[in-house]
N, CA, C and O atoms as a printed pandas DataFrame, in Angstrom:
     atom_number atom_name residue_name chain_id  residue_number  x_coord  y_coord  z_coord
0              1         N          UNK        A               1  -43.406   85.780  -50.669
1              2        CA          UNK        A               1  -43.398   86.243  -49.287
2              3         C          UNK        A               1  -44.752   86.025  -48.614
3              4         O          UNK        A               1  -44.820   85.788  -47.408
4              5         N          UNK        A               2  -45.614   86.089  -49.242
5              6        CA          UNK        A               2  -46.832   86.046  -48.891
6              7         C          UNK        A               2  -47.667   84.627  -48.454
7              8         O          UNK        A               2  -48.500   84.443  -47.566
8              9         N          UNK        A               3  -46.971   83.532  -49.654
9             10        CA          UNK        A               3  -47.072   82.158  -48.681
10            11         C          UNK        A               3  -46.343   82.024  -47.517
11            12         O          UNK        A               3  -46.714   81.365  -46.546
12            13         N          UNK        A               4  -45.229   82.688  -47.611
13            14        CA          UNK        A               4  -44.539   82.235  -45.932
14            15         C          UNK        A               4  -45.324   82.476  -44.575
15            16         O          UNK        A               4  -45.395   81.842  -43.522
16            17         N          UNK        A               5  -45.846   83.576  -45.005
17            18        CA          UNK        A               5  -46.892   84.511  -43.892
18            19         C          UNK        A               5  -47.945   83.505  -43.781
19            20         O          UNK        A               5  -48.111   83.106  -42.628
20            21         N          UNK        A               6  -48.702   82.988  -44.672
21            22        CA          UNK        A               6  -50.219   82.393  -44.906
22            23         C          UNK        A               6  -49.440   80.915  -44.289
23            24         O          UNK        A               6  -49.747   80.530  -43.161
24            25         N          UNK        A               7  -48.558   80.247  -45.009
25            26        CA          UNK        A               7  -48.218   79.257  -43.846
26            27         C          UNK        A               7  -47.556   79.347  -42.233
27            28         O          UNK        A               7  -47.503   78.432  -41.411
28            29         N          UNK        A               8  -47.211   80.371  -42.127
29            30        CA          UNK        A               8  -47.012   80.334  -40.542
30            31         C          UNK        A               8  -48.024   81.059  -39.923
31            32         O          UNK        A               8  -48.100   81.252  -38.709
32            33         N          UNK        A               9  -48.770   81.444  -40.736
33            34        CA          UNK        A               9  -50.374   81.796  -39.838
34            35         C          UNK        A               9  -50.899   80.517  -39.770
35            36         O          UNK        A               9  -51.363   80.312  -38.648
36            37         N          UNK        A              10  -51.042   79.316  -40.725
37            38        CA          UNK        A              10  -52.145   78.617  -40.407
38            39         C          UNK        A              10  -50.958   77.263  -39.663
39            40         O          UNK        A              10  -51.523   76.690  -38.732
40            41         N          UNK        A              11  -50.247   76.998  -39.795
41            42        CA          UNK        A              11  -49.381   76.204  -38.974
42            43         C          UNK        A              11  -49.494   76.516  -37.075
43            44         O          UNK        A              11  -49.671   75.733  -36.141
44            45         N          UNK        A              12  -49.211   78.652  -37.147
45            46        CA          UNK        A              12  -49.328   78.327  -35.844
46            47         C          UNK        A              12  -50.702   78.527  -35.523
47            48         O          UNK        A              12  -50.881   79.044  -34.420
48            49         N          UNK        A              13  -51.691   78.264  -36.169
49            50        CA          UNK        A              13  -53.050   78.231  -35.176
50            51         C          UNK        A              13  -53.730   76.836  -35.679
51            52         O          UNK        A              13  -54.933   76.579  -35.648
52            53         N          UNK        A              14  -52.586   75.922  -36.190
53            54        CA          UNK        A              14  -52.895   74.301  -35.995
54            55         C          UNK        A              14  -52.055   74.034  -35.029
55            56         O          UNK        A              14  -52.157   72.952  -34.452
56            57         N          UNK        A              15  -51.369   74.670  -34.773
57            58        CA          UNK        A              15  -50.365   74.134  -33.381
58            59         C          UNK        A              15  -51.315   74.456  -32.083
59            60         O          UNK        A              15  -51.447   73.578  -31.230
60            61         N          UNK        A              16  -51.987   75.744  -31.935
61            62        CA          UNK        A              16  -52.264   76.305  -31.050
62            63         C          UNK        A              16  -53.801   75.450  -30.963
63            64         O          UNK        A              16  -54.211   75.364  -29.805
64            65         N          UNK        A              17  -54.332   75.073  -31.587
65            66        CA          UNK        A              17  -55.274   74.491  -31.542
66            67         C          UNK        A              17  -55.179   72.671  -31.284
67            68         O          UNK        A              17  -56.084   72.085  -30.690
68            69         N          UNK        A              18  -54.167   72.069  -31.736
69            70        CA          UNK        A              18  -53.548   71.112  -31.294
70            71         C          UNK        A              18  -52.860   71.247  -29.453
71            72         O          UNK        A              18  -52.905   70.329  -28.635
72            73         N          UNK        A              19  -52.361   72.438  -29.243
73            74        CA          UNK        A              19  -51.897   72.077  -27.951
74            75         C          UNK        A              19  -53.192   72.557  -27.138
75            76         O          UNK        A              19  -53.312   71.861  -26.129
76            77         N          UNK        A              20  -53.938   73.272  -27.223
77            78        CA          UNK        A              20  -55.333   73.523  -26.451
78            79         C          UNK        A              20  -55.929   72.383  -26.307
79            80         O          UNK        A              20  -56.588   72.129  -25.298
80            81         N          UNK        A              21  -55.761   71.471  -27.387
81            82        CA          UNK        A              21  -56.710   70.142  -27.331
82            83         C          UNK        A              21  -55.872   69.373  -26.244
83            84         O          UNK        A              21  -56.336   69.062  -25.147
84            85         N          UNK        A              22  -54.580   69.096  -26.664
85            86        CA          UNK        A              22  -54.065   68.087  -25.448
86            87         C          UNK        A              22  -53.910   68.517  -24.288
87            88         O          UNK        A              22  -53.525   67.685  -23.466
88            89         N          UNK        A              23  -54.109   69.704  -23.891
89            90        CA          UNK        A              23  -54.192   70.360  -22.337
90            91         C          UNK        A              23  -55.559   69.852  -21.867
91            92         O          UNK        A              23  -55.805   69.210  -20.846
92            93         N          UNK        A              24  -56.561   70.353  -23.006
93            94        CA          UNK        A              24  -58.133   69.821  -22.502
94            95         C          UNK        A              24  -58.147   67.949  -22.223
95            96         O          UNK        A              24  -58.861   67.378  -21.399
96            97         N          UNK        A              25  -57.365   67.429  -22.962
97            98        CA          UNK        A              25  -57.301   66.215  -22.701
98            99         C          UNK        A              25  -56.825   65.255  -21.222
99           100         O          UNK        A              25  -57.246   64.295  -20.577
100          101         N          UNK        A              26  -55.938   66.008  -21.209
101          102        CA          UNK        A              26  -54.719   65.892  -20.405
102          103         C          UNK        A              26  -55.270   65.918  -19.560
103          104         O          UNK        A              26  -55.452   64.839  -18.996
104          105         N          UNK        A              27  -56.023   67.481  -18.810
105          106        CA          UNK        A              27  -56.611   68.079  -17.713
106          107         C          UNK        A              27  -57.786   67.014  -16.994
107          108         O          UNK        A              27  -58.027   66.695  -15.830
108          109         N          UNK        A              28  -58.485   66.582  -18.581
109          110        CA          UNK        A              28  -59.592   66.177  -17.952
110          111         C          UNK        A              28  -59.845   64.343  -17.733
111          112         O          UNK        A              28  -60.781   63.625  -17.381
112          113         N          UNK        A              29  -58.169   64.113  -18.247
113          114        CA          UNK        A              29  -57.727   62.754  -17.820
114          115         C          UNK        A              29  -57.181   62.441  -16.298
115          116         O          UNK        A              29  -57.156   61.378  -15.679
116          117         N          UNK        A              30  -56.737   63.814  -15.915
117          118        CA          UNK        A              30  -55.805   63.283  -14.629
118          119         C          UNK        A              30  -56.422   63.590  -13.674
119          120         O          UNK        A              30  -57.109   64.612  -13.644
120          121         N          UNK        A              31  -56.285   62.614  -12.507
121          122        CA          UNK        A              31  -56.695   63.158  -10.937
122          123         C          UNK        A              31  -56.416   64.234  -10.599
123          124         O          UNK        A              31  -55.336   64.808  -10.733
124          125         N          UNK        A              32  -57.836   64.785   -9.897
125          126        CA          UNK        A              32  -57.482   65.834   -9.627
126          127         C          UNK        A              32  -56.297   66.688   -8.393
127          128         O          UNK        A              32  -56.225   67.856   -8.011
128          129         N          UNK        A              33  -55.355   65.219   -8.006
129          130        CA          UNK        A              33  -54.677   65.368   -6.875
130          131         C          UNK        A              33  -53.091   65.459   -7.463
131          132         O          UNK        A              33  -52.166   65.911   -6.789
132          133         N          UNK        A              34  -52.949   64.952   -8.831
133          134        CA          UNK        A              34  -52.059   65.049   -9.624
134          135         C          UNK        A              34  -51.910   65.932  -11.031
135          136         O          UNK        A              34  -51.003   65.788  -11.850
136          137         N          UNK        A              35  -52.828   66.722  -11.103
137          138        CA          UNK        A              35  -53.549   67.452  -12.521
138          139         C          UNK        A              35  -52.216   68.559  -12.558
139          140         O          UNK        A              35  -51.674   68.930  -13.599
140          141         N          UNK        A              36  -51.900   68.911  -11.430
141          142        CA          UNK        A              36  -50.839   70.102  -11.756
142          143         C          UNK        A              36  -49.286   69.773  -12.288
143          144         O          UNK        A              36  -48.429   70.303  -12.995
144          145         N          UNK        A              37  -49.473   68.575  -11.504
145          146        CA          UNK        A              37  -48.266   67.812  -12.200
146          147         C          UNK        A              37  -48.061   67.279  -13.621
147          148         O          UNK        A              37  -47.110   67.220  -14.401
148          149         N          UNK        A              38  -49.550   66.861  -13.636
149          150        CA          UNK        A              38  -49.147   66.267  -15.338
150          151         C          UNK        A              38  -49.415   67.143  -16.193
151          152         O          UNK        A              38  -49.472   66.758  -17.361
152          153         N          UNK        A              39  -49.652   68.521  -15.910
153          154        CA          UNK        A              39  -49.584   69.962  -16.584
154          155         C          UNK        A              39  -48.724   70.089  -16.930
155          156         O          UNK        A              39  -48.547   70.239  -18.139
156          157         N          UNK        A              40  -47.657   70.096  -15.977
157          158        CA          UNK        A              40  -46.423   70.709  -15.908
158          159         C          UNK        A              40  -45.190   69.843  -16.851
159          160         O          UNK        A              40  -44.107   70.209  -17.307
160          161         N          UNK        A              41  -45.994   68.418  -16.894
161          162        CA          UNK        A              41  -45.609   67.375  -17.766
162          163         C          UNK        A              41  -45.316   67.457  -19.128
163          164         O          UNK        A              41  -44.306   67.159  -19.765
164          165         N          UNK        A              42  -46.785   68.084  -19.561
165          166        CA          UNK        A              42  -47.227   68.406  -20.816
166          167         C          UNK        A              42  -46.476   69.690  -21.343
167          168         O          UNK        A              42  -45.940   69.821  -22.443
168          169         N          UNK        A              43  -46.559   70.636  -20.284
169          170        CA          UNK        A              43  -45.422   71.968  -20.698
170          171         C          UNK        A              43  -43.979   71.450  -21.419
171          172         O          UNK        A              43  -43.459   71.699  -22.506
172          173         N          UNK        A              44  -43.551   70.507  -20.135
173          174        CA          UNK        A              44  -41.759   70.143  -20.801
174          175         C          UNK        A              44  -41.811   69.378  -21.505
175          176         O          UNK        A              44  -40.616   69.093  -21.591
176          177         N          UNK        A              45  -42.569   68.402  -22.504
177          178        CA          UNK        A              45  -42.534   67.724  -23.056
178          179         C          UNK        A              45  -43.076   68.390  -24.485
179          180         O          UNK        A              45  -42.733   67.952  -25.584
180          181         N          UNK        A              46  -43.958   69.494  -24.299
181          182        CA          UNK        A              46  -44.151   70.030  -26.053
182          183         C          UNK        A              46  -43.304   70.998  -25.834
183          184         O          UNK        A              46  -43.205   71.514  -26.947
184          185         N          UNK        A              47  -42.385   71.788  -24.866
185          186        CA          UNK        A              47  -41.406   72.676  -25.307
186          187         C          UNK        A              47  -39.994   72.230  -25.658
187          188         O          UNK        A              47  -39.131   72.896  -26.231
188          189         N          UNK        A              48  -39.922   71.067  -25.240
189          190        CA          UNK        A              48  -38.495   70.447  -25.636
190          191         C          UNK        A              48  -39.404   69.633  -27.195
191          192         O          UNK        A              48  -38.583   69.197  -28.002
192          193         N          UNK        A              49  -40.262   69.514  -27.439
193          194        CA          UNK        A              49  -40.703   68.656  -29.126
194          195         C          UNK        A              49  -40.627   69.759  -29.751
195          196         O          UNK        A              49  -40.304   69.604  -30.929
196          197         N          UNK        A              50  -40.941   71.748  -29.158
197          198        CA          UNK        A              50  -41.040   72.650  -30.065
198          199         C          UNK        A              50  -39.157   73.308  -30.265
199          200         O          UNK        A              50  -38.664   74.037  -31.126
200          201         N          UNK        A              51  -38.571   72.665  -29.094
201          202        CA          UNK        A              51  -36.473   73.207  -29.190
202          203         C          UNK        A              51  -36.072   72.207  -30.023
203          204         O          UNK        A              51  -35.372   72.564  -30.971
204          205         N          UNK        A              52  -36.366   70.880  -29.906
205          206        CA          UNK        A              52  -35.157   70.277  -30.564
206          207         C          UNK        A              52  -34.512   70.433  -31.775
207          208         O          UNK        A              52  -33.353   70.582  -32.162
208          209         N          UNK        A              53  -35.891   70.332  -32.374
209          210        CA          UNK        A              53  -36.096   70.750  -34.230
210          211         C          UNK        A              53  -35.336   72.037  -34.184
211          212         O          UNK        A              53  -34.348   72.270  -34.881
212          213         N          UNK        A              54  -35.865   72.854  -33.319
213          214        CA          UNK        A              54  -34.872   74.244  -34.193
214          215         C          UNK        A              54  -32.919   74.274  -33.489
215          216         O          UNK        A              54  -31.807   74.742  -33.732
216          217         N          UNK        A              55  -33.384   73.732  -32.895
217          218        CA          UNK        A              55  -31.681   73.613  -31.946
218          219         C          UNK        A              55  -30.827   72.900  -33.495
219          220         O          UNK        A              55  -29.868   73.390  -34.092
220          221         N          UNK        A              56  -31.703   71.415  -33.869
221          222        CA          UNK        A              56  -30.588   70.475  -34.475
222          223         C          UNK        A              56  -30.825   71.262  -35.767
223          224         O          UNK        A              56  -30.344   70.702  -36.753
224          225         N          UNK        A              57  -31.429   72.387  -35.998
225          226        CA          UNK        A              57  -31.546   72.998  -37.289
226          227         C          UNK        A              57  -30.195   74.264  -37.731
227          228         O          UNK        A              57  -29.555   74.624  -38.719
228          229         N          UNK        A              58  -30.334   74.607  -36.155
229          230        CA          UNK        A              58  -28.789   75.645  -35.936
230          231         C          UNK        A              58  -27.740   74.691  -36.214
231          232         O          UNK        A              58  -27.012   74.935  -37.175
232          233         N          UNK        A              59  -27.508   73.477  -35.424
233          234        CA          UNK        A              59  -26.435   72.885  -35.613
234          235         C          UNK        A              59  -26.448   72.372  -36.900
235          236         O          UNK        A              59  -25.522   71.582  -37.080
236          237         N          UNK        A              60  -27.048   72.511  -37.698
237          238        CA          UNK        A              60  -27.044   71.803  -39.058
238          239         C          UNK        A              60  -26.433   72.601  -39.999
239          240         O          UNK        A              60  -25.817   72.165  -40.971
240          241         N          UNK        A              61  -26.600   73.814  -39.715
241          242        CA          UNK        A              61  -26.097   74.740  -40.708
242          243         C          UNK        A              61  -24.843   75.451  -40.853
243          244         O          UNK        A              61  -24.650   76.443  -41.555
244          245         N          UNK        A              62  -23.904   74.764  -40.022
245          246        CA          UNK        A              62  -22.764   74.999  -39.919
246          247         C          UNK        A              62  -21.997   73.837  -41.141
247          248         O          UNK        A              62  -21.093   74.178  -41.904
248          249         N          UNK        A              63  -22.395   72.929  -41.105
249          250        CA          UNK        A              63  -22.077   71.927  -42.084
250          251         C          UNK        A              63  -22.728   71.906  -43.301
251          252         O          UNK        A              63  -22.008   71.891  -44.299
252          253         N          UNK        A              64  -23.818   71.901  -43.435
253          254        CA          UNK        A              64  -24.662   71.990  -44.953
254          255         C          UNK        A              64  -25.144   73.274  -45.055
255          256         O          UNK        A              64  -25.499   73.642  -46.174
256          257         N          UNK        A              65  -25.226   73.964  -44.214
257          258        CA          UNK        A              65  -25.822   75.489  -44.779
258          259         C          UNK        A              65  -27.290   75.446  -44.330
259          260         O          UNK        A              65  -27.842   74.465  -43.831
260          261         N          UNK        A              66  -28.002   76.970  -44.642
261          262        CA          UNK        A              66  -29.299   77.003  -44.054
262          263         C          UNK        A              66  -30.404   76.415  -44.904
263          264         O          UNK        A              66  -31.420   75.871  -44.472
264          265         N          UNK        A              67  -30.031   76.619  -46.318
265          266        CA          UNK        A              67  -30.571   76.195  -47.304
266          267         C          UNK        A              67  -30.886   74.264  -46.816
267          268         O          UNK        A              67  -31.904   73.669  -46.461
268          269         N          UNK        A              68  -29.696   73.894  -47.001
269          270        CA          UNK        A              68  -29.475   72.074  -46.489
270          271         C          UNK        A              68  -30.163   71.904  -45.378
271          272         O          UNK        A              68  -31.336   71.597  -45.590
272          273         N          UNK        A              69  -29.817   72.005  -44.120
273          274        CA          UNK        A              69  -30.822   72.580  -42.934
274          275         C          UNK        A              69  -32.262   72.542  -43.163
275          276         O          UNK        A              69  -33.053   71.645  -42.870
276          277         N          UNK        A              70  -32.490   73.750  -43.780
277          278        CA          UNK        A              70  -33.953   73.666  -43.810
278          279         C          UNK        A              70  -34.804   72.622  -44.311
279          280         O          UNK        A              70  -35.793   72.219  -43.699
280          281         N          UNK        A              71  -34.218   71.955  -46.005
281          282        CA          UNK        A              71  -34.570   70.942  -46.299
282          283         C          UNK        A              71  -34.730   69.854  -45.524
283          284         O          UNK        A              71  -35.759   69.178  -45.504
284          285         N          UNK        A              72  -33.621   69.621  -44.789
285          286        CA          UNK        A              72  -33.649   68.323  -43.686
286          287         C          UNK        A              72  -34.793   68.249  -43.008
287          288         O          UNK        A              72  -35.458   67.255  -42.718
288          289         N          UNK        A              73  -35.046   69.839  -42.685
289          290        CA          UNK        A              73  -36.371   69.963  -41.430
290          291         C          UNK        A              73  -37.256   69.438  -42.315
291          292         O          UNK        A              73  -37.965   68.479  -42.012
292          293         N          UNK        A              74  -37.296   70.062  -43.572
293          294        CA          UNK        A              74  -38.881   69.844  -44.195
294          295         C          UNK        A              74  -38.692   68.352  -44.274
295          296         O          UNK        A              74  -39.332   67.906  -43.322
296          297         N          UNK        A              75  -38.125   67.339  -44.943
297          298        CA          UNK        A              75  -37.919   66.371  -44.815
298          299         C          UNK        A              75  -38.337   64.860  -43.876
299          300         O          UNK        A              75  -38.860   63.780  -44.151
300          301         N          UNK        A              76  -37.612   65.690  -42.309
301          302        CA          UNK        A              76  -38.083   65.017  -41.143
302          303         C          UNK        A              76  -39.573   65.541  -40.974
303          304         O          UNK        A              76  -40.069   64.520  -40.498
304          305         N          UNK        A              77  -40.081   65.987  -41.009
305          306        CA          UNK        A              77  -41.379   66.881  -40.481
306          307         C          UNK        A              77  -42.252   66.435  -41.663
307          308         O          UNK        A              77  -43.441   66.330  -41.360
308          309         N          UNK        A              78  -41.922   66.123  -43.045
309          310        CA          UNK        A              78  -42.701   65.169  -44.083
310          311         C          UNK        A              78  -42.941   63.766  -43.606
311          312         O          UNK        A              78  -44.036   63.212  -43.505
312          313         N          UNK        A              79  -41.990   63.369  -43.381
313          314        CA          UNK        A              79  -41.992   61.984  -42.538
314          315         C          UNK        A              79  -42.327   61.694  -41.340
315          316         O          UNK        A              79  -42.473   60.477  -41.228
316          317         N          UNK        A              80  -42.558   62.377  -40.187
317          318        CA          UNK        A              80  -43.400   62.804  -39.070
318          319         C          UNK        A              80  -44.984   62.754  -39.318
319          320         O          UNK        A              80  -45.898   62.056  -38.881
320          321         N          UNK        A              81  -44.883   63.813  -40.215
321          322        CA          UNK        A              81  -46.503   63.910  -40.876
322          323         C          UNK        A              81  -47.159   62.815  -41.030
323          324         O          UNK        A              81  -48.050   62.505  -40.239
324          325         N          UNK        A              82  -46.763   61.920  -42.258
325          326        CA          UNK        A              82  -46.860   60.882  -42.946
326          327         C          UNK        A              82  -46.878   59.696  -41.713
327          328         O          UNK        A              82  -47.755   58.833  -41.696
328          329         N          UNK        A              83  -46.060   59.749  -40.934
329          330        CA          UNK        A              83  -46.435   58.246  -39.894
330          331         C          UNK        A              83  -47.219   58.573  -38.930
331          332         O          UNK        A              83  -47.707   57.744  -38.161
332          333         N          UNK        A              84  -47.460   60.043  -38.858
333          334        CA          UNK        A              84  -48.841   60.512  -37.605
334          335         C          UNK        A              84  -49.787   60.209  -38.287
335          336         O          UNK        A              84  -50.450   59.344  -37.715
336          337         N          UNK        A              85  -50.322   60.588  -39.556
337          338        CA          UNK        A              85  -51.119   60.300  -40.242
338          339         C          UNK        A              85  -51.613   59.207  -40.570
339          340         O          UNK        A              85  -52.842   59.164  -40.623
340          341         N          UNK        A              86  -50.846   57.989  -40.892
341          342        CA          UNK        A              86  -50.975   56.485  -41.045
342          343         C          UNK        A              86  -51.302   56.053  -39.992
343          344         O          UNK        A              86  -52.122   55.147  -40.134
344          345         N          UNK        A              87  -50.962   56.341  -38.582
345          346        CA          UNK        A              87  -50.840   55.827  -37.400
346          347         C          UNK        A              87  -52.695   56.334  -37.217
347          348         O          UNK        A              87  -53.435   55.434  -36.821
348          349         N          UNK        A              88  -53.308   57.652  -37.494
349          350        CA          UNK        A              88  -53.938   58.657  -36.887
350          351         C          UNK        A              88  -55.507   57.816  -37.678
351          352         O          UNK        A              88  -56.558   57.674  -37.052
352          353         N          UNK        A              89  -55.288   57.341  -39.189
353          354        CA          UNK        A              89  -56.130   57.056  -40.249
354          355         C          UNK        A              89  -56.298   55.190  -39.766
355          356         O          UNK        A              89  -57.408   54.699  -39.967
356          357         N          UNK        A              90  -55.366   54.417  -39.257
357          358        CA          UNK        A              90  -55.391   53.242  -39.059
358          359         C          UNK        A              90  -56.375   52.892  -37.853
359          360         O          UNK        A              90  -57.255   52.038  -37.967
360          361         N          UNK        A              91  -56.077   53.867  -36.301
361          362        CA          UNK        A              91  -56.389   53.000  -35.554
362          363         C          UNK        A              91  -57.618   53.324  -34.892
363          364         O          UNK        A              91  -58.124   54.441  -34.997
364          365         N          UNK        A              92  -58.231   52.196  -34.068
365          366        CA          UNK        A              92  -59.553   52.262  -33.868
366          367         C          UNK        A              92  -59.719   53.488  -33.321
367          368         O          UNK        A              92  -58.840   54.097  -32.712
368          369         N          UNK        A              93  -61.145   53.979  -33.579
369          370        CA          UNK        A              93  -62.177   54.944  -32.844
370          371         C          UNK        A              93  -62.348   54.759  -31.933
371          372         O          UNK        A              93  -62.605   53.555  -31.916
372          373         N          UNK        A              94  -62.436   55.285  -30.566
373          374        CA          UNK        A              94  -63.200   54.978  -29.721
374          375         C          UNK        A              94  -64.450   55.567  -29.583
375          376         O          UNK        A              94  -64.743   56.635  -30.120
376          377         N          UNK        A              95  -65.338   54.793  -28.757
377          378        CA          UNK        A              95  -66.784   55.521  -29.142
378          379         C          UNK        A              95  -66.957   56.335  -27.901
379          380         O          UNK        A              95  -66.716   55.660  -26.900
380          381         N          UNK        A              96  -67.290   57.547  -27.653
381          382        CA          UNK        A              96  -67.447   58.586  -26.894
382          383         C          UNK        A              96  -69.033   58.610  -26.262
383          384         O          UNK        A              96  -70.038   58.786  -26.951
384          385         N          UNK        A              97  -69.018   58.411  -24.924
385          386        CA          UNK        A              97  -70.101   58.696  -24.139
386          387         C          UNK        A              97  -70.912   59.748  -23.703
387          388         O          UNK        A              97  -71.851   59.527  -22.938
């Protein structure tokens, strides 16, 4: 019980620290005549990346169960990992001014 806790503590304050970063990014990429918009961008686009997963996780468990389900998630989300990572470790640096 106690890993479940210790991983959804440190998951959600890699999330929370991941979406702070792409707001700071985001913010300080866009004109400032369009900044509210591509806010608002960034909102529907990590809240539908944070529904889908659990939506197709409900619908999953009507057919394989929660047990099956869950695996799937861990599964897709291993393989997510793994090509963010390859993608993240491959490509150039840019050099910062």
């Amino acid at each position: 019980m106690s890993l479940v806790v210790l991983s959804a503590l440190v998951g959600g304050v890699g999330q929370g620290l991941a979406f702070r970063g792409a707001l700071s990014e985001v913010a300080g990429a866009s004109p400032g005549h369009q900044r509210a918009a591509v806010i608002s961008t960034l909102f529907v686009v990590a809240y539908t990346g944070i529904s889908v997963p659990v939506i197709g996780v409900g619908l999953l468990t009507s057919p394989i169960g929660l047990e099956g389900a869950g695996l799937v998630f861990i599964a897709c989300m291993a393989v997510l990992v793994s090509v963010a990572g390859v993608y993240l470790l491959r490509r150039p640096v840019p050099a910062r001014v």
